[in-house]
C-alpha positions in Angstrom: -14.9 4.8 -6.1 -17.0 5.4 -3.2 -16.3 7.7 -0.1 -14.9 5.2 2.2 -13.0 2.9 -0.3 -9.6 3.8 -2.3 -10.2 0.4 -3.6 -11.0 -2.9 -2.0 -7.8 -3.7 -0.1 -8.4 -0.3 2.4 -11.5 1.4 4.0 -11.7 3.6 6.4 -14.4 4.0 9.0 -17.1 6.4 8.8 -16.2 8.3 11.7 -13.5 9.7 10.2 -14.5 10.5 6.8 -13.9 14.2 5.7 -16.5 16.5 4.0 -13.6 18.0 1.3 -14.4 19.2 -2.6 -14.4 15.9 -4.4 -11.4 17.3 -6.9 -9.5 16.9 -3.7 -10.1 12.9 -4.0 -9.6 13.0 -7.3 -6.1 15.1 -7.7 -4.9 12.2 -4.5 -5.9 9.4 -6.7 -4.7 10.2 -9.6 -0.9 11.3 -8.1 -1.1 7.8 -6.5 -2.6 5.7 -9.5 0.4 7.5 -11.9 3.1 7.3 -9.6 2.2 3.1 -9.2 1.8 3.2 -5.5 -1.0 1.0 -3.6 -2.3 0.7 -0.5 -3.3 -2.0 1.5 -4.7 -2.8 5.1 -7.7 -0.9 7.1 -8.1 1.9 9.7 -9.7 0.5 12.8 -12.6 1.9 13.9 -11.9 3.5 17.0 -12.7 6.8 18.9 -8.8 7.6 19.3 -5.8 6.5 17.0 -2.3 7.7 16.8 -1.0 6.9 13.2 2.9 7.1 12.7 4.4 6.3 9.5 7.9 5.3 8.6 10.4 5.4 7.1 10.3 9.0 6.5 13.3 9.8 4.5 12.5 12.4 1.8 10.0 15.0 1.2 8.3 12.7 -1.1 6.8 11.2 1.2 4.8 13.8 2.5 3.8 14.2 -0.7 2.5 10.3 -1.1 1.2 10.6 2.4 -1.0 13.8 1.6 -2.3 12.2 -2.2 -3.2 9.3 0.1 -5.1 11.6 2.8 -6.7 12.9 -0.1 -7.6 10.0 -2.0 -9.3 8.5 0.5 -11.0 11.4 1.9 -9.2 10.9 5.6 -10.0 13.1 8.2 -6.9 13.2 9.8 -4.6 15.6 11.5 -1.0 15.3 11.7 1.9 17.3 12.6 4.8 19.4 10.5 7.4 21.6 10.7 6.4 24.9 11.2 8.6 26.3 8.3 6.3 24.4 5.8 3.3 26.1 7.0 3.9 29.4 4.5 2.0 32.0 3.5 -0.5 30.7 0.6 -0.1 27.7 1.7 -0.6 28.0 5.5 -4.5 27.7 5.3 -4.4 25.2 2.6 -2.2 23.0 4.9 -4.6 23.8 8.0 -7.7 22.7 6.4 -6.0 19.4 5.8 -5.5 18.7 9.1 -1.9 20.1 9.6 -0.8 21.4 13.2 2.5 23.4 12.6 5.2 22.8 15.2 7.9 24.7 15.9 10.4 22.4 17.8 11.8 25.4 20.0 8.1 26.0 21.0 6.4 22.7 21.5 5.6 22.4 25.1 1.8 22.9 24.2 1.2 20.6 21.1 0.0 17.6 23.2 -2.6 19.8 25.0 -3.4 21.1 21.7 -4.0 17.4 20.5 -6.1 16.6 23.6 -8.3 19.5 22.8 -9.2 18.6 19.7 -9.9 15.6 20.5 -12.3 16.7 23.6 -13.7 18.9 21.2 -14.6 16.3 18.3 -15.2 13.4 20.4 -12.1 11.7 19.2 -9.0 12.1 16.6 -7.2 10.6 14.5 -3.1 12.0 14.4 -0.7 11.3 12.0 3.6 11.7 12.7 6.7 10.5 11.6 8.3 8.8 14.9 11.5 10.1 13.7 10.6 13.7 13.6 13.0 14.1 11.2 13.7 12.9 7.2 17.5 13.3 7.8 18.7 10.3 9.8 19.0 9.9 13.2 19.8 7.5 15.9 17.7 8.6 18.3 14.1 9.2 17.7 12.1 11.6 19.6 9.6 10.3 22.5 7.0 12.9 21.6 4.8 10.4 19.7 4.5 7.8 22.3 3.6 10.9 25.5 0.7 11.9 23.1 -0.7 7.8 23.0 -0.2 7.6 26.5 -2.0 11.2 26.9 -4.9 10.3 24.9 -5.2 6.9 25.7 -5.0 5.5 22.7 -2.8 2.8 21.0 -0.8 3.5 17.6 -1.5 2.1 14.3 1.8 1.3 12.5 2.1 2.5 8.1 4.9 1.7 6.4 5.9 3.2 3.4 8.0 0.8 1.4 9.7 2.2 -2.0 10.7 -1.4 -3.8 7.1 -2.2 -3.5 5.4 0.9 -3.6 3.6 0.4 -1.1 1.7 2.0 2.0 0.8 0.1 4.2 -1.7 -0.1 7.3 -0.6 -2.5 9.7 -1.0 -3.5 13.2 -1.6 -1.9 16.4 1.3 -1.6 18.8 0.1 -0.4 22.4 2.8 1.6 24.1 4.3 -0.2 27.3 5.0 3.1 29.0 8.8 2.4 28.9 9.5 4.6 25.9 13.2 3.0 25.1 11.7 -0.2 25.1 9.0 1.0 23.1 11.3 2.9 20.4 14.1 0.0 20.1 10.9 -2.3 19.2 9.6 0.0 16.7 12.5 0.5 15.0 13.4 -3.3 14.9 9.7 -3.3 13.4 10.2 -0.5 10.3 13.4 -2.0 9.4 11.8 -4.7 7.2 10.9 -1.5 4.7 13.0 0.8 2.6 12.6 4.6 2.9 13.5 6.8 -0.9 16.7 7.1 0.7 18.0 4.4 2.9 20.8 5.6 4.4 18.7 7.9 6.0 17.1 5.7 8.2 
């Protein structure tokens, strides 16, 4: 398996390849090559991405999200809760990328994105649009301020449970109308099943 290749159906560009302990690939590989799940599609190669992925209805799927991030040696950052973010595992988490956000405190997360991004010479940020496993009717507009802040469009995953499959789609560039923008992506994700449906 080579470092930009989980198998020949994804790669991911060089310029975001992470420089991790190679157990790391391997304990992401094996959790996804056990568990049956595949993944399919590419990463474009761009100076600036927003990832989202949906439909995020169970804590599993951080956990088949982070095995993939893993696997595939993706340097990537994303965002979580804050309560996740413990002690013993708050470093862990941090050196994978994870931004804690406390949802009473958030005012500063997109300038925190945009300074990493200044910093590195570009990003690439993973969210769930919902912001939220439980469901919910309306999804947050967070995720579509920090495209339009960095400039950048947004790569659509889906994370399909029938199949078991993750998958990197297409690129949807945000109109600046974020209704719009939401009702269309939701139309989009509802073509995949979440672990628990009902939740989405």
């Amino acid at each position: 398996m080579s470092d930009t290749q989980l198998n020949d159906k994804l790669s991911v560009p060089e310029r975001f390849i992470a420089k991790r302990n190679k157990l790391f690939s391997v304990i992401g590989s094996s959790v996804l090559w056990v568990s049956g799940w595949k993944v399919t599609g590419k990463i474009p190669d761009m100076k600036k991405l927003l990832v989202i992925i949906a439909p995020h209805t169970s804590n599993w799927d951080f956990v088949h999200g982070m095995a993939l991030v893993l696997s595939l040696k993706v340097k990537i950052y994303w965002l979580g809760k804050h309560t996740i973010f413990k002690r013993g595992f708050r470093r862990l988490l941090k050196s994978l990328g994870g931004i804690p956000v406390n949802r009473a405190k958030s005012k500063n997360v997109v300038n925190d994105v945009i300074e990493i991004a200044k910093r590195e010479g570009g990003i690439l940020l993973g969210i769930s649009p919902e912001g939220t496993r439980k469901k919910t009717e309306n999804w947050k507009s967070g995720f579509l301020r920090i495209a339009q802040s960095l400039e950048c469009p947004i790569l659509l995953v889906s994370i399909d449970y029938p199949t078991k499959e993750i998958s990197f789609r297409e690129l949807f560039y945000p109109s600046g109308d974020n209704q719009k923008d939401i009702d269309q992506l939701k139309q989009y994700y509802k073509d995949f099943v979440g672990k628990i449906p009902e939740y989405f």
